[in-house]
Every structure is written in structure tokens, then in C-alpha cells.
TORPA-4810 file (N, C-alpha, C, O; in nm, 3 decimals):
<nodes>
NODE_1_5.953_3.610_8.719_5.844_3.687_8.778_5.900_3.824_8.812_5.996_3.834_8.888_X
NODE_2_5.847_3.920_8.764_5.892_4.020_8.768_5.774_4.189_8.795_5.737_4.277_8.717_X
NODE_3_5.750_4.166_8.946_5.653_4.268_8.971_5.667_4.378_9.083_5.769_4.366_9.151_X
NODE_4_5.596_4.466_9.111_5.645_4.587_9.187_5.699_4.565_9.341_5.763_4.639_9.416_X
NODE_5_5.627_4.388_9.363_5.691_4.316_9.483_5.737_4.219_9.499_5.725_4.159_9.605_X
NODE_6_5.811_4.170_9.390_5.871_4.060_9.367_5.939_4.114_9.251_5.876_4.165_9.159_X
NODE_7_6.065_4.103_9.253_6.179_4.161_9.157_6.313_4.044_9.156_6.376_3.996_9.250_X
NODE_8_6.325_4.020_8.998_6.504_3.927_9.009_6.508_4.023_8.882_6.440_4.074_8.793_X
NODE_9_6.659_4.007_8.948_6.724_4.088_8.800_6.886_4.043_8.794_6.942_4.018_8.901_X
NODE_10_6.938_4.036_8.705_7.091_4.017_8.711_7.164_4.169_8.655_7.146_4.257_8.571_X
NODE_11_7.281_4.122_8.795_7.404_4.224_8.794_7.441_4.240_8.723_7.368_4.212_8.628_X
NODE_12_7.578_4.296_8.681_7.635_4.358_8.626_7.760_4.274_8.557_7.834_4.302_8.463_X
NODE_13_7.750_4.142_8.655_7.815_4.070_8.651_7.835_3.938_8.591_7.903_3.904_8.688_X
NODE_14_7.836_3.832_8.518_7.801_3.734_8.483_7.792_3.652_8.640_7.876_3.665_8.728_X
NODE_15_7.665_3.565_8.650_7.650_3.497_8.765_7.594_3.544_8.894_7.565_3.483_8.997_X
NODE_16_7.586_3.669_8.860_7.526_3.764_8.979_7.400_3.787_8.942_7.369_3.815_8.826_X
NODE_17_7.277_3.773_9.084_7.130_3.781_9.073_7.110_3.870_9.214_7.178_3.872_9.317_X
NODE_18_6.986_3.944_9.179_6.922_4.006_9.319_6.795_3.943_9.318_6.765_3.890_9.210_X
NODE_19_6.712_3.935_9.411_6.631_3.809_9.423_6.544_3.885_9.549_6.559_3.846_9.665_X
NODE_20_6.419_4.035_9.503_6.388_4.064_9.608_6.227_4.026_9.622_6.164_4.067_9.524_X
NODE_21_6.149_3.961_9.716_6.059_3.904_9.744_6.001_3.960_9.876_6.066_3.978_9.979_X
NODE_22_5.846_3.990_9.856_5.762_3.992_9.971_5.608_3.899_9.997_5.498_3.916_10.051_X
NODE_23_5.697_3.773_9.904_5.590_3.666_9.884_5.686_3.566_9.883_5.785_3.545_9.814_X
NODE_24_5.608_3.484_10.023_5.706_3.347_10.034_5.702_3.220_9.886_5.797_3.172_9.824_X
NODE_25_5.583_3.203_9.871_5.562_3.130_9.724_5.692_3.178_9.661_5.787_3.101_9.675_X
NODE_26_5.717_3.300_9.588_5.862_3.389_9.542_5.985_3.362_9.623_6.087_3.331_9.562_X
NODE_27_5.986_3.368_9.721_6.079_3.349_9.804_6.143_3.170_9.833_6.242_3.133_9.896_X
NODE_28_6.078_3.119_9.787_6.100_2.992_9.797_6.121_2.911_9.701_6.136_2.789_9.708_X
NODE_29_6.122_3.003_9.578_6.179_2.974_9.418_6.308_3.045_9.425_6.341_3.089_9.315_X
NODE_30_6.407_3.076_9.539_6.506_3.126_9.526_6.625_3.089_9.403_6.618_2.980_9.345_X
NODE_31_6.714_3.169_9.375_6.798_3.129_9.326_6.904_3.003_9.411_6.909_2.987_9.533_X
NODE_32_6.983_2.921_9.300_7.053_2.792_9.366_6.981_2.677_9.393_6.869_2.673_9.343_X
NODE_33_7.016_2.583_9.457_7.031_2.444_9.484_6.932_2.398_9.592_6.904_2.278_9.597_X
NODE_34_6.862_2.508_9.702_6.806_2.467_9.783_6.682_2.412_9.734_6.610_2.427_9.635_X
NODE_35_6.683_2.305_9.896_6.525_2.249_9.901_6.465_2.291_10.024_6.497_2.225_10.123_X
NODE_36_6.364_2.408_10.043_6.342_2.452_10.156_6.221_2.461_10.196_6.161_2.483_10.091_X
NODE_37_6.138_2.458_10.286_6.037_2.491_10.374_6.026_2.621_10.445_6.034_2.610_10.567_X
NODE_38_6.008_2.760_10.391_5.965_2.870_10.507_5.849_2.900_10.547_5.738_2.894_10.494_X
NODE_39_5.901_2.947_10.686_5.743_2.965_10.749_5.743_3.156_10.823_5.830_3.210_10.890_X
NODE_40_5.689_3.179_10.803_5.697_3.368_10.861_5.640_3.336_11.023_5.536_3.284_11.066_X
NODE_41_5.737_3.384_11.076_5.683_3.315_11.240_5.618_3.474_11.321_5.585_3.480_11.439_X
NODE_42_5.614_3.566_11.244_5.548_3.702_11.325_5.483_3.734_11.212_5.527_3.706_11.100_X
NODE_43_5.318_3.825_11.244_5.294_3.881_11.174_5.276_3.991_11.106_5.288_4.093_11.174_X
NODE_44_5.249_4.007_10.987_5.299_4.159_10.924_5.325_4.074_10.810_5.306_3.952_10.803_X
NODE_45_5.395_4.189_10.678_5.447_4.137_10.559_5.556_4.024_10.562_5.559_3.969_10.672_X
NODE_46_5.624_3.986_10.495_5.729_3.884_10.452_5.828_3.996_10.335_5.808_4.074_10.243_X
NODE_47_5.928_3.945_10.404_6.016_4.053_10.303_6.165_4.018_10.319_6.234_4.024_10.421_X
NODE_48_6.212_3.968_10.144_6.350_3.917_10.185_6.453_3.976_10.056_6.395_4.015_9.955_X
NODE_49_6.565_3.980_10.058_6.615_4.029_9.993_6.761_3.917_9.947_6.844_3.879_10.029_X
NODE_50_6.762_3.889_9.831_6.910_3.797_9.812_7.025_3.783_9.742_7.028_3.692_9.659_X
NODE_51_7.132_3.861_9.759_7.203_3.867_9.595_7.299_3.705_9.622_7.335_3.645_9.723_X
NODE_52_7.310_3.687_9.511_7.400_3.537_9.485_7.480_3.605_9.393_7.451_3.709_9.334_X
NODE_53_7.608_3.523_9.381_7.716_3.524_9.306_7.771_3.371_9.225_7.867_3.327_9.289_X
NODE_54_7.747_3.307_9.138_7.756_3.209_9.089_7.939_3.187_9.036_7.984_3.256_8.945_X
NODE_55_8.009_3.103_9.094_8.155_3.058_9.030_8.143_2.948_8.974_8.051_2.871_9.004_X
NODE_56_8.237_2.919_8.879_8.272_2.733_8.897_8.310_2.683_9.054_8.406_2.695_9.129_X
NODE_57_8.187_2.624_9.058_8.205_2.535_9.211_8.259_2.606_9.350_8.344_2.565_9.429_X
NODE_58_8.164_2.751_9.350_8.147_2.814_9.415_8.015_2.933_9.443_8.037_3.045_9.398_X
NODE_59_7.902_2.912_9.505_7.823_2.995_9.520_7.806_3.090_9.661_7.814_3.038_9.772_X
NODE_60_7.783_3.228_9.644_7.776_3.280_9.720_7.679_3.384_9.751_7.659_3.480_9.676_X
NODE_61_7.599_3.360_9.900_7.467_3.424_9.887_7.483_3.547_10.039_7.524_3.517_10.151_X
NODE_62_7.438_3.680_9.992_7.421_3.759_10.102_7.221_3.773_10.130_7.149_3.837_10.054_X
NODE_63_7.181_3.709_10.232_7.066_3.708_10.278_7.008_3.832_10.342_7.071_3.858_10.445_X
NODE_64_6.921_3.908_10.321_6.840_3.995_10.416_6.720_3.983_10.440_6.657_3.947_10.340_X
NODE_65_6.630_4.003_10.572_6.549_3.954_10.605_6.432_4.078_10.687_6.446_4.146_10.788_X
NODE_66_6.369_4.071_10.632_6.208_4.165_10.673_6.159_4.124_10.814_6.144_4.200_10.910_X
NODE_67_6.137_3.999_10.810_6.043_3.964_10.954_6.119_3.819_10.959_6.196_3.764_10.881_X
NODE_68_6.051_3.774_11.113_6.087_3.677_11.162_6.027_3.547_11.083_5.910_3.515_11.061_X
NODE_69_6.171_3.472_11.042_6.093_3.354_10.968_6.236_3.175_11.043_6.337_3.159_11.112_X
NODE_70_6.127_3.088_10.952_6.181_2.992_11.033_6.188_2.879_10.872_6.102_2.824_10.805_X
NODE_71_6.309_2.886_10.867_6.321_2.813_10.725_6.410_2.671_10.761_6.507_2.668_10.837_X
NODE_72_6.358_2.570_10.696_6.355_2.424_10.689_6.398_2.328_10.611_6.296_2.275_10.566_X
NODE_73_6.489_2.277_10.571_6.499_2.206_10.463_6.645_2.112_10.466_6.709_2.060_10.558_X
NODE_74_6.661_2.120_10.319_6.816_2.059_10.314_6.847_2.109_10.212_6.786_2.148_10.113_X
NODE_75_7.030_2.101_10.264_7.157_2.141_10.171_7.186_2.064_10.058_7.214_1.944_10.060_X
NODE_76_7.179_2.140_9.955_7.212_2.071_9.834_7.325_1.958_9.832_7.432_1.945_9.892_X
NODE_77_7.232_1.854_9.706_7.396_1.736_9.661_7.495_1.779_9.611_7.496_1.867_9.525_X
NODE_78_7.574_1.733_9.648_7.738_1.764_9.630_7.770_1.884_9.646_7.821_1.922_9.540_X
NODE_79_7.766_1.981_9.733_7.774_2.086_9.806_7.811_2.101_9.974_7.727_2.067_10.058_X
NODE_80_7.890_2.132_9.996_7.932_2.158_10.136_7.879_2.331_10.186_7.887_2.406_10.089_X
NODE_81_7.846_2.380_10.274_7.796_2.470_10.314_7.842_2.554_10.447_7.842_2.514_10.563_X
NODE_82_7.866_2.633_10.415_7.890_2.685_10.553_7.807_2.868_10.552_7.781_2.929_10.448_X
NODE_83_7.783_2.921_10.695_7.703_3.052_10.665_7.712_3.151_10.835_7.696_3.118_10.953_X
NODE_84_7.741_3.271_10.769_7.757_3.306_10.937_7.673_3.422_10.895_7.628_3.451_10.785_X
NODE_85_7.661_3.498_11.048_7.610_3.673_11.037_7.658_3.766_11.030_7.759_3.791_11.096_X
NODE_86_7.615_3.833_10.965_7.647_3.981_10.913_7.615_4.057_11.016_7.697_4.145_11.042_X
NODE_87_7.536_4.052_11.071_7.452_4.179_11.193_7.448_4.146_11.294_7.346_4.186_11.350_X
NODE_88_7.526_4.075_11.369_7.488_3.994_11.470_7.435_4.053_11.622_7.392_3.988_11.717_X
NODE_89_7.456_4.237_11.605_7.408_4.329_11.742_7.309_4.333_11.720_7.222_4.293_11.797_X
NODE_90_7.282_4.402_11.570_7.097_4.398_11.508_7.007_4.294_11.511_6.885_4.314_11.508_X
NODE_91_7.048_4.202_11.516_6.907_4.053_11.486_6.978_3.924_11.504_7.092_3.880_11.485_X
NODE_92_6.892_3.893_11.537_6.948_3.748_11.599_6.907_3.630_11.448_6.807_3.633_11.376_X
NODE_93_7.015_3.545_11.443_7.016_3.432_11.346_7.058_3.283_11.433_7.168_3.258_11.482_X
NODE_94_6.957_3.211_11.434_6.993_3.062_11.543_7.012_2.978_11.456_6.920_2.991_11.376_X
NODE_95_7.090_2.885_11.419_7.150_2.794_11.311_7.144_2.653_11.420_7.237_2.629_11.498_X
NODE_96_7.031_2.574_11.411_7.027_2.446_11.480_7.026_2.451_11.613_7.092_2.390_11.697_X
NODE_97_6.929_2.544_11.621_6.901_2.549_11.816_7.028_2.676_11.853_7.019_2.752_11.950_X
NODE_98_7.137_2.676_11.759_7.248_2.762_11.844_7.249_2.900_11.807_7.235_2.916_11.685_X
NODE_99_7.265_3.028_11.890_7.274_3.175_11.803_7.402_3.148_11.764_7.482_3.080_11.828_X
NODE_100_7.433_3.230_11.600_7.545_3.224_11.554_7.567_3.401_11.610_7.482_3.475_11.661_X
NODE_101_7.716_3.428_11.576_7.765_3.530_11.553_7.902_3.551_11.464_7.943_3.454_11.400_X
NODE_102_7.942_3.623_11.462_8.067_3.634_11.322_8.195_3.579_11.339_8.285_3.577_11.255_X
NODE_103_8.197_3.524_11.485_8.280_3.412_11.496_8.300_3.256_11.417_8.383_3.181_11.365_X
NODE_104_8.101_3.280_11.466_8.051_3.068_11.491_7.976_3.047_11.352_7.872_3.107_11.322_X
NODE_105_8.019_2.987_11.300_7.957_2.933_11.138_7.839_2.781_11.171_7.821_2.679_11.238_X
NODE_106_7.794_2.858_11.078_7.663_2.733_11.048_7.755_2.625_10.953_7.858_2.685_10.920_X
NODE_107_7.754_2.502_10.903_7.793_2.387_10.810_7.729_2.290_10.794_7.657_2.248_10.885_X
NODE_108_7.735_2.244_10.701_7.671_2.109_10.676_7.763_2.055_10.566_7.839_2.127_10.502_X
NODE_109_7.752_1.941_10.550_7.781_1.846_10.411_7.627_1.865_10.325_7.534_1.942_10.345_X
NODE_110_7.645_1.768_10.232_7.588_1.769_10.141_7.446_1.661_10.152_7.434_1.540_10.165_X
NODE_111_7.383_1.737_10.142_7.207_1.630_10.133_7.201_1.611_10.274_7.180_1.501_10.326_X
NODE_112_7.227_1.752_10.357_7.231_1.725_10.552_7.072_1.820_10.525_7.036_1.891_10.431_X
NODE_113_6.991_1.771_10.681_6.884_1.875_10.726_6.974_1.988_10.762_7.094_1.975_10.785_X
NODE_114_6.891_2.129_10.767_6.896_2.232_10.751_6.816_2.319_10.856_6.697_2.301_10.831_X
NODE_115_6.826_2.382_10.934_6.714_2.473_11.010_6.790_2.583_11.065_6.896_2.573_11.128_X
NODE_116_6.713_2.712_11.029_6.748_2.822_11.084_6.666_2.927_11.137_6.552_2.892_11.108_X
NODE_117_6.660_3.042_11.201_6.534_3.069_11.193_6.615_3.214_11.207_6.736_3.212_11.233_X
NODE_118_6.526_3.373_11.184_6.622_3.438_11.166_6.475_3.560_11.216_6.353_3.543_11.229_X
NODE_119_6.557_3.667_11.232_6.471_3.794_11.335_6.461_3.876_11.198_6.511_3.840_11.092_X
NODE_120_6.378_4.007_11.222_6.359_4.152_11.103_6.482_4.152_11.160_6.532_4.119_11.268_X
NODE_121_6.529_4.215_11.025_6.659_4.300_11.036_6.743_4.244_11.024_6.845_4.309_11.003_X
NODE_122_6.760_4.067_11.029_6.894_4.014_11.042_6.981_4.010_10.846_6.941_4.033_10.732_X
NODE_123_7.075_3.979_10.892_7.157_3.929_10.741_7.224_3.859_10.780_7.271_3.879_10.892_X
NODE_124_7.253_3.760_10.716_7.357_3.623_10.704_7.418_3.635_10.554_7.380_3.694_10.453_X
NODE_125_7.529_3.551_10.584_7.622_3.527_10.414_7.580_3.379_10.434_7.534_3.327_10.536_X
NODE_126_7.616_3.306_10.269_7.609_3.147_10.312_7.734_3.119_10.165_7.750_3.189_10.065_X
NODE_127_7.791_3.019_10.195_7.867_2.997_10.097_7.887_2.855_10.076_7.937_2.778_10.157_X
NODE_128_7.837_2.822_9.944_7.812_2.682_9.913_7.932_2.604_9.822_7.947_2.672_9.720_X
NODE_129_8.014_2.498_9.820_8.101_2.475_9.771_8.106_2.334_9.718_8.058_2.236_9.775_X
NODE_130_8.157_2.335_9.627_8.169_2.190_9.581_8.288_2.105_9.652_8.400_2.141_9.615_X
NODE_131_8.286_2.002_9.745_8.389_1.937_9.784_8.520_1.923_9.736_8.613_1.944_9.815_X
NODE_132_8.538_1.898_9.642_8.657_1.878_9.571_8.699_2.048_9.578_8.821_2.049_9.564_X
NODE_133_8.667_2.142_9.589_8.739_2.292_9.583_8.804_2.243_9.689_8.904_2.171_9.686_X
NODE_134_8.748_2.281_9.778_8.779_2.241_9.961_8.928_2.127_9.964_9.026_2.142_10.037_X
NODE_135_8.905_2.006_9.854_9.003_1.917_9.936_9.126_1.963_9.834_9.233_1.902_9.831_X
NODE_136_9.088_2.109_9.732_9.268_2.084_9.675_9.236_2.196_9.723_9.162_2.219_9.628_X
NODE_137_9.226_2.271_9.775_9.255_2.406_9.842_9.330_2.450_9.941_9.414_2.539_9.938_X
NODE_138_9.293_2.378_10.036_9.273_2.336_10.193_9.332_2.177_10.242_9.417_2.173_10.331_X
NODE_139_9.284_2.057_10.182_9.304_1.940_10.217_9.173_1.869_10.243_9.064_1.916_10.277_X
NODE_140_9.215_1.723_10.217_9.122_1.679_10.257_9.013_1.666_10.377_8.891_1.654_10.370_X
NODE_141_9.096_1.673_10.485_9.047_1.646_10.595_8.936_1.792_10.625_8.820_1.772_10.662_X
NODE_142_8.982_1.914_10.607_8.940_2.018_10.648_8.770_1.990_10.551_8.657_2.015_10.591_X
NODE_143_8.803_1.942_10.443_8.623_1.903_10.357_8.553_1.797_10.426_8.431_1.793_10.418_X
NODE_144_8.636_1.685_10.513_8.574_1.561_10.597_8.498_1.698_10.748_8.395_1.728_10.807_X
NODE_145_8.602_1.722_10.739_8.540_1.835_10.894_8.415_1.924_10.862_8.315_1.916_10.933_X
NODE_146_8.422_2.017_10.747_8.305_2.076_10.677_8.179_1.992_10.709_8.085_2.007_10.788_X
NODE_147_8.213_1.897_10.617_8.124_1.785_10.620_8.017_1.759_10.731_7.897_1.785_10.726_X
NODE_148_8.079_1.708_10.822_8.040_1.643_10.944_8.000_1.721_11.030_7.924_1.663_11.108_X
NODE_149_8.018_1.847_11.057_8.011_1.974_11.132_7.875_2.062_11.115_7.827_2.108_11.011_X
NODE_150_7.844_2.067_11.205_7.708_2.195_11.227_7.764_2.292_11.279_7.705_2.397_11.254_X
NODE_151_7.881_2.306_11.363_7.893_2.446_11.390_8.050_2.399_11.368_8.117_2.296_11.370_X
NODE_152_8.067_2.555_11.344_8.239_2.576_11.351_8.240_2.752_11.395_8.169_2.850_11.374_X
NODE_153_8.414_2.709_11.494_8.422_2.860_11.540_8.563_2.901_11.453_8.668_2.838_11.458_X
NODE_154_8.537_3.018_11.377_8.663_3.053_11.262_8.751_3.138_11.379_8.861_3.185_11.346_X
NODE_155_8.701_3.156_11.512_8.767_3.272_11.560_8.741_3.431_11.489_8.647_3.480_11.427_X
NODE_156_8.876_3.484_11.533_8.881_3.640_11.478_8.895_3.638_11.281_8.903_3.744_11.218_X
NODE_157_8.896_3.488_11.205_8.910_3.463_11.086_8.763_3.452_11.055_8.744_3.477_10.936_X
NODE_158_8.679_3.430_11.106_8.499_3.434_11.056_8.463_3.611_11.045_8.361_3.620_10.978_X
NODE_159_8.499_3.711_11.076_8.460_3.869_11.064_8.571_3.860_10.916_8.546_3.925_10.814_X
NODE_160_8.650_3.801_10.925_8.721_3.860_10.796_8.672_3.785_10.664_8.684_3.841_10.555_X
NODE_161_8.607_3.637_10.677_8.564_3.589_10.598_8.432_3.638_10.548_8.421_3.644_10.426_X
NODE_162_8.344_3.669_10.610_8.236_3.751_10.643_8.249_3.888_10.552_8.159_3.927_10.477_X
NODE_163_8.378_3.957_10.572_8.392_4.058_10.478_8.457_4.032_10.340_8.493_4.133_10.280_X
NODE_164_8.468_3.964_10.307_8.551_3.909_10.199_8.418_3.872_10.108_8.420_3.912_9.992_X
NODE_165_8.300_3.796_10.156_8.173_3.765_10.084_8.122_3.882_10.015_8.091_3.903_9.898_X
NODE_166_8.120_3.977_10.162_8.037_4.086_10.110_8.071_4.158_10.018_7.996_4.194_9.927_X
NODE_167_8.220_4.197_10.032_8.309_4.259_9.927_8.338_4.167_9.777_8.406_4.194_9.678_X
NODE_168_8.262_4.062_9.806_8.291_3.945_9.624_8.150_4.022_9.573_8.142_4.065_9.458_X
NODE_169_8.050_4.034_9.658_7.904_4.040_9.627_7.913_4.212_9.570_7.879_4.250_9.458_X
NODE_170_7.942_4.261_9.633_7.940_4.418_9.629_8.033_4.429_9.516_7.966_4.465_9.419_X
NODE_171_8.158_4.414_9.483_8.189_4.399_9.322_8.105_4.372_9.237_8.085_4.449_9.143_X
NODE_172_8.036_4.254_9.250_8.019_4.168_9.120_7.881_4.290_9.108_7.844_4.344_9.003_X
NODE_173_7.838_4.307_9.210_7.668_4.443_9.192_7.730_4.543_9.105_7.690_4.565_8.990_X
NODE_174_7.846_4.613_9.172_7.869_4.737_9.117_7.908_4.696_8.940_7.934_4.786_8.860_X
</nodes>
């Protein structure tokens, strides 16, 4: 679908998509794995913006967001998840009742409920992984912890991970 308010197009990059929508119907055919429910919780337009980056058994999404919405669902099979904020002075992003910030990561395992709800103006990263990356990477246990976990605090290592997304995403555009 490709119209003056609803636009996908691919980067520059193999695996790279921009994904810009001011129609939730559009917006909810996102690129990737999700199964989601959004709802626009203020009124006015709907307006979202999404680039993804596709690896072997690695996806990576920078989110931007128009208005206040409240999205619902679940995390893809065989995928581990984790997602923090980008803006966290500008707009508020609540990941399961809790505000995140560029410390505190959102997570889930795989085929977990999902709820977030997010302000105009906010941005989040989310980074989706196939388990097995995680347990020869890292170890096992740290993919059992992923797993099981709704929140995690990376410390002063979540702002740097945070920039590391943006900077995979911002390559693969340019």
C-alpha cells in the first residue's frame, strides 16, 4: 500500500523497511512477527513511523509515534524481545503498568502478552531475537532470564545499547 499517507518503502539496505502510517488498519499490518491490537487513546490523527532492520535471527525496530496510543498483543514464536526509550524527557512510554526509561528495558520470551502504551512524541527501539543467538552469545541462562523477565535494568549499558540500534538503523537508511 503505497499512498500520500501511508508509505513502505525499502532502504538502501537489504532487510531494511520504513513503514510510515496515519491509518491504524496500515499500522497494524506492520512489518515482522507481531500479533497486535492498537487503540489511539487521544483524539486527533494517528501517526506512526517504523524503520526495521531484518538479520539472520535478528530484528530490529526504531518506533515513532504521533499520538497517544495503547497497543496490545503478543510477542512473536520463537523470539525473545526486549525494547527501551529513545526520548524518555520528551514522552512517556509505560511497558506493563511500568514507565520505562533508557536504563529499564521492556522483555518478554516468546508467545508472552504484550502491553504498552506510548505518548505524541515518544520513540522506543525494540529488538527481537531468536533464542539460540542469545544462548551462544551470551549463555544460556542470560536467554532463560530474557525469557522470564518483563523488566530488566541494563544500568548505564541500556543508553549505550539504545545507541548502538539507532546507529545499526541509521546505516542500513543511509
Amino acid at each position: 500500500i503505497m499512498t500520500a499517507q501511508n508509505r513502505d518503502y525499502l532502504g538502501s539496505s537489504p532487510g531494511f523497511s520504513v513503514r510510515e502510517s496515519t491509518d491504524l488498519d496500515h499500522y497494524r499490518a506492520q512489518p515482522g512477527k507481531w500479533t497486535v491490537d492498537v487503540t489511539q487513546l487521544a483524539k486527533g490523527s494517528f501517526g506512526s513511523r517504523i524503520r526495521s532492520l531484518e538479520l539472520p535471527g535478528l530484528i530490529a525496530y526504531h518506533n515513532q509515534w504521533d499520538g497517544r496510543t495503547l497497543i496490545h498483543g503478543q510477542s512473536p514464536e520463537d523470539w525473545l524481545m526486549i525494547g527501551g526509550i529513545v526520548t524518555p524527557d520528551e514522552a512517556e512510554v509505560t511497558w506493563c503498568g511500568q514507565r520505562r526509561d533508557r536504563r529499564q528495558f521492556a522483555a518478554t520470551g516468546e508467545n508472552q502478552e504484550i502491553e504498552f502504551s506510548v505518548e505524541a512524541g515518544a520513540s522506543n527501539v525494540v529488538v527481537l531475537m531468536e533464542p539460540s543467538i542469545l544462548s551462544r552469545t551470551v549463555g544460556e541462562e542470560a536467554a532463560d532470564i530474557l525469557g522470564q523477565s518483563k523488566h530488566l535494568d541494563f544500568g548505564s549499558a541500556g543508553s549505550q545499547l539504545i545507541d548502538i540500534v539507532m546507529d545499526m538503523l541509521a546505516r542500513a537508511e543511509s
